[in-house]
N, C-alpha and C positions, 0 to 999 in steps of 0.2 A: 095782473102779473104777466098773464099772456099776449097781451097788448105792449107790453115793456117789452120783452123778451121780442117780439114783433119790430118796433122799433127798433132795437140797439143791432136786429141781423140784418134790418132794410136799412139804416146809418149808411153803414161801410159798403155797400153794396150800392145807393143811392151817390155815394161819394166818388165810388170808383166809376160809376153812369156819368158821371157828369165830368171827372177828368178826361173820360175818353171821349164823350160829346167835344169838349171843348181841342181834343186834339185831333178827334174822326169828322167832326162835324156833322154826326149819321148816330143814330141806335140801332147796336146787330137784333133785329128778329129773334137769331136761336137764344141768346142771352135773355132776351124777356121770357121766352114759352120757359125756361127752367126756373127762371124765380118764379114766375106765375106757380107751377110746381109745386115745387119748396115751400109758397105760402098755402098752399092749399093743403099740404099736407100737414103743415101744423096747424091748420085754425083743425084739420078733424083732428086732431090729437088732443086740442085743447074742449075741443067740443064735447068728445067723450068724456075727458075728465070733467068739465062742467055740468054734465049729465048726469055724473056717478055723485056728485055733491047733488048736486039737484034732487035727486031720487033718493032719499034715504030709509026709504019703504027697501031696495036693492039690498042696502046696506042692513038692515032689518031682519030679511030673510035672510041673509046668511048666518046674520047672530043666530038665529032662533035653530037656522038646521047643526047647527055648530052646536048649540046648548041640548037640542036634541040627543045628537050624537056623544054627549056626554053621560047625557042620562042614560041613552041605551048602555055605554059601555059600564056602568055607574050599578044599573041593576044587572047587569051579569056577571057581575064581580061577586056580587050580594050573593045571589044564586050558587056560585061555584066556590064561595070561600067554605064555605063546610068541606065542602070536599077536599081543598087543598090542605085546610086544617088537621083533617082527617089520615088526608096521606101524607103530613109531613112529621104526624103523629107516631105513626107506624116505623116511619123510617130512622125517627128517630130511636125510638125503641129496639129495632134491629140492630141502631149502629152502637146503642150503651148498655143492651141486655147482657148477662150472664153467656158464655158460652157453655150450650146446655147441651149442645150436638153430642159429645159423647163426654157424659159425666158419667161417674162410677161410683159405686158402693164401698162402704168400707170391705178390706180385704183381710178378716181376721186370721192368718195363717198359723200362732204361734199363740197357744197360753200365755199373759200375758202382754202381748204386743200384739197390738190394734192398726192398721194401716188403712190410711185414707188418698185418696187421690183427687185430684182437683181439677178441672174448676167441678163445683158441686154447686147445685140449684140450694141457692139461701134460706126455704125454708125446710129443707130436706131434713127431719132426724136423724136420715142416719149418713148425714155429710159429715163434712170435716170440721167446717163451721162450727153448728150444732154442736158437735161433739166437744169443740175448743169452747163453746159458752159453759157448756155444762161440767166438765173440766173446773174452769175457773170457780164458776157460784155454787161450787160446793167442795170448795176450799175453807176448813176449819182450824188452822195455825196461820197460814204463810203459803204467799206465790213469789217469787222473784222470778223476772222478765229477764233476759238476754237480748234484745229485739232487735235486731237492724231497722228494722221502721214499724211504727204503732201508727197505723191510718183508719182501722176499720173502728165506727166509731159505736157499735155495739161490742168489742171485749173491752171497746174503752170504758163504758158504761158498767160493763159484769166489776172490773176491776176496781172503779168507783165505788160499787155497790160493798164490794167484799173487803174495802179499805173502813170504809163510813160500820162496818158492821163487827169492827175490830180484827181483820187479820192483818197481818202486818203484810203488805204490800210493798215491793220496790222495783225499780225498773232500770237497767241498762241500758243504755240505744246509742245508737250515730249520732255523732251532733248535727250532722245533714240534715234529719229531718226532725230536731227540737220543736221546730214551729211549726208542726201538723198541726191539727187544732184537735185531734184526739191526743194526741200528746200531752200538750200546753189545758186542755181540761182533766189531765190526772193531776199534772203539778198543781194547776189550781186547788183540785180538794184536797190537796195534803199529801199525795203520794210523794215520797223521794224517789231523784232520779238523777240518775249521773250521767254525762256525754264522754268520749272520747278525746273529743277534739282536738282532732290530727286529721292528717291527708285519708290515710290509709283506712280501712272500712272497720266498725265494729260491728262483724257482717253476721255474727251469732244468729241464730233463730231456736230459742228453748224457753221453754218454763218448766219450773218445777213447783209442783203442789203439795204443801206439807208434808217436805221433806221423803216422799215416797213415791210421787208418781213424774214422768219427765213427758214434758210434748217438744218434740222437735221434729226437724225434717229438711227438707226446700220451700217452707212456706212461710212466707213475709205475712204481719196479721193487718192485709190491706184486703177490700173488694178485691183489686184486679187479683193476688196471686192465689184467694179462695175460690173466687165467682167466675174468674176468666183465663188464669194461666194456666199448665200441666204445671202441677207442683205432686209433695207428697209428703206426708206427717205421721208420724209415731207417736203413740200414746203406750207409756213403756212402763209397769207398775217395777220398781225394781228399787230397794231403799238401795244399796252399795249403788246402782246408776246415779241417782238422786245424788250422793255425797261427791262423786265426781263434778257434777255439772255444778251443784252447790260452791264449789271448792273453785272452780274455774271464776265464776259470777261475784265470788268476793273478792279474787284478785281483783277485777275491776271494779267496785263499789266500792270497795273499801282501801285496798290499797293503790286504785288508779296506775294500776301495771296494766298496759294495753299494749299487742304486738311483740315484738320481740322480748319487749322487758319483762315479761313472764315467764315463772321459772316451771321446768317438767317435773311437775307435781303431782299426777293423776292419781287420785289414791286405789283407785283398782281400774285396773287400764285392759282387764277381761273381769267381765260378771258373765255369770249365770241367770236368765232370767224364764226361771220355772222350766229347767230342761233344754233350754236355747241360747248357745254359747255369743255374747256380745262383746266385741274388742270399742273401746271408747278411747277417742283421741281429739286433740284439741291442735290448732296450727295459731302460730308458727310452732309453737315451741316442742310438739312431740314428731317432729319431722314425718306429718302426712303423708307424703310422698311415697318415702321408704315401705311405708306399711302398704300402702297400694299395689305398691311396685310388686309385695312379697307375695299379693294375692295372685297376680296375674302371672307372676311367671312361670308357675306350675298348673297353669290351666291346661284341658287335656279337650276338650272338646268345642265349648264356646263360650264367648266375651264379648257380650250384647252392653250396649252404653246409649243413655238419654244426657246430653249435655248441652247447657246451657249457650258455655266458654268452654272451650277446649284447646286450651294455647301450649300444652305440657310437652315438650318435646319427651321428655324420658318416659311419659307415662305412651304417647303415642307409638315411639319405638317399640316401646316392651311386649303392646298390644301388635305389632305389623312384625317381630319377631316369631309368634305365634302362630303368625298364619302359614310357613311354610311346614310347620309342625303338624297341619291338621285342622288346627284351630277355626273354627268360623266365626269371623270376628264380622261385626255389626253395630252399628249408631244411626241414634237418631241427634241432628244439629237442630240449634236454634235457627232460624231462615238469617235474620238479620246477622248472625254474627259471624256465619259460615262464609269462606270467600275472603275472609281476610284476610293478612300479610301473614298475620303468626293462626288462624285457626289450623286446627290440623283435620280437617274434612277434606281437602285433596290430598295431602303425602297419604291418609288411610285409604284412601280410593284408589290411588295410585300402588298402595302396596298390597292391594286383591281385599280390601276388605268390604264389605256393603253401607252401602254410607245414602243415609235418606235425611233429605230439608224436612223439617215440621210443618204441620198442615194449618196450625192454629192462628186464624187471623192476630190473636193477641201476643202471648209469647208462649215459647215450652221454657219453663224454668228448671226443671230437675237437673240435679249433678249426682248422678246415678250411673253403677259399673254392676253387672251381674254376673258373676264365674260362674260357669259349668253349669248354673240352674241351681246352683246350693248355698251361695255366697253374695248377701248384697251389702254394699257400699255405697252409702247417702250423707248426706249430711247437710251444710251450710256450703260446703269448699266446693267451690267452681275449679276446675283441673286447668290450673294457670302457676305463672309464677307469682303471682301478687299473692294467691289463696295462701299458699305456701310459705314465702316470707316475710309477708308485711300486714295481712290481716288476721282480725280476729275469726275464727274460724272452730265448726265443731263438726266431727264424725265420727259414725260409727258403720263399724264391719257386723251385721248379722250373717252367722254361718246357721241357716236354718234351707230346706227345700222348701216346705213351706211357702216362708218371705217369701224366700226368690220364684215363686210359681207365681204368686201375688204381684210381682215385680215386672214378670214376665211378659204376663195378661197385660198389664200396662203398655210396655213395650210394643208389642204385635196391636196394642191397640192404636197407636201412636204413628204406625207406617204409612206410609201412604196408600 
């Protein structure tokens, strides 16, 4: 090849020697010493390459330190993959554990009514958890669900159990999330379940157990809003409660009235439970709002708030009306939601009140108001306009010190 290559660059170069011969009748000297040159440098060029095929002992040794180097990198891999295993084990564990940093105990303030705060360690007995399993599987008539979403797939399993053992079991929920798979395994054994299906949220969060006892609160029956969000739940023995929430739950099961189309029914819209005055209301239809509105505006000292959303112009007013009065007004925001166009965590910082972001890598979910340390307001209703006119929606005003001490703890526990 190199002999080619040799030829076809001496050709033209041979051709132009000899046109000039024939017009110089002489060859220049300096013109020979450069192809002299020229050819010298390509036969070593080709020489090494003929040397490198020649040699494949050369060629050899490189494989071999090449396959070496394989191997060495091959067993330190070996060597170190436990360990990466190991730490990637951990980390994962840290990034899908339970938020356990500050979980809490039940906060029984009030005969009768049981409070739980969240997130709570899953096999904790005296979580919230726990307490919602045990609730359910010893249920001896009848549970019916209100549920914004069914994801945790142990009360889906207690609910299975207590269906398959003859109580009559039935469930409301969002049509959002039909296709949980703890869901879609109750309609599988047999439970009845009815959806929504509409825009607007059937954002409920209750049960009630044979007709006597009510669990609600701000807690979705999923992992994240037990194991890892600030939520908070009632467990409320109270039959006139019970007939309310009952009464609300067949509107929609049975008569498929959701949101507005529901009419202000509440068969006792204050009980007594055991000594502890409880106002029960339902949104849209018993104007939430109003009722919020009448607690706050004769506060005399202070109105501490955990909210989720907090988009309510009237409810934020009423609370930043207060504070020239005295009032020390106080919230803790969700991080994510705060900042926005409509939250009202800057017009309340702007109007002298104390206003702190949550600390919770996951979420703060409570939609929670505390008057005066006497007075607590929870429920399902995020303090927005949607809460208010277009979902389904449930709350109650506890007037106990009590709660609200219980409330409070949370609160201060919550700050940064």
């Amino acid at each position: 090849m190199w002999i080619g290559v040799i030829r076809l660059w001496h050709y033209p170069v041979m051709a132009r020697s000899k046109r000039r011969i024939s017009r110089t009748s002489a060859r220049s000297p300096r013109g020979s010493v450069a192809r002299l040159f020229l050819l010298c440098l390509m036969l070593a060029v080709a020489g090494a390459i003929i040397l490198l095929v020649m040699r494949p002992d050369i060629l050899r040794r490189v494989r071999q330190e090449s396959d070496a180097l394989d191997a060495l990198a091959r067993s330190a891999m070996r060597r170190i993959q436990p360990d990466i295993e190991s730490a990637w084990k951990r980390l994962s564990e840290r990034i899908h554990a339970p938020q356990t940093v500050a979980t809490s105990s039940p906060a029984s303030g009030s005969p009768g009514i049981t409070v739980y705060f969240s997130p709570c360690v899953p096999d904790d007995a005296s979580g919230g958890g726990s307490a919602l399993l045990h609730l359910i599987r010893g249920a001896r008539k009848s549970i019916i669900c209100a549920l914004y979403e069914l994801e945790w797939s142990d009360a889906a399993d207690a609910l299975i159990e207590r269906h398959h053992a003859g109580v009559a079991v039935r469930i409301v929920s969002d049509s959002d999330y039909k296709d949980r798979p703890a869901m879609r395994a109750c309609i599988a054994a047999g439970i009845p379940a009815v959806f929504d299906e509409r825009k607007p949220f059937m954002h409920d969060k209750f049960i009630v157990v044979d007709g006597a006892i009510v669990w609600t609160g701000s807690t979705n029956v999923t992992e994240n809003c037990l194991f890892r969000n600030n939520n908070n739940a009632l467990r409320i023995e109270s039959e006139p409660l019970a007939v309310d929430y009952a009464r609300e739950f067949e509107e929609m099961f049975t008569s498929h009235l959701f949101g507005g189309g529901a009419p202000r029914a509440t068969p006792y819209p204050q009980v007594d439970v055991k000594g502890t005055s409880v106002e029960c209301y339902f949104a849209p239809e018993d104007d939430v709002q109003e009722e919020i509105l009448d607690e706050l505006q004769p506060a005399q000292r202070a109105i501490d708030f955990m909210a989720f959303s907090f988009t309510s112009k009237p409810i934020a007013e009423t609370m930043a009306q207060r504070i020239p009065a005295g009032v020390r007004v106080r919230g803790v925001f969700e991080r994510r939601n705060a900042g926005s166009t409509y939250s009202k965590d800057e017009y309340l910082s702007s109007q002298g009140a104390q206003i702190y972001l949550d600390d919770n890598p996951h979420t703060m979910h409570h939609k929670v108001i505390i008057v005066d340390a006497s007075t607590v307001i929870t429920g399902s209703y995020n303090f927005s306009q949607s809460a208010e006119e277009r979902n389904d929606e449930n709350v109650l005003i506890i007037h106990s010190p009590d709660i609200a001490k219980a409330y409070e703890q949370e609160f201060e526990r919550l700050l940064p």
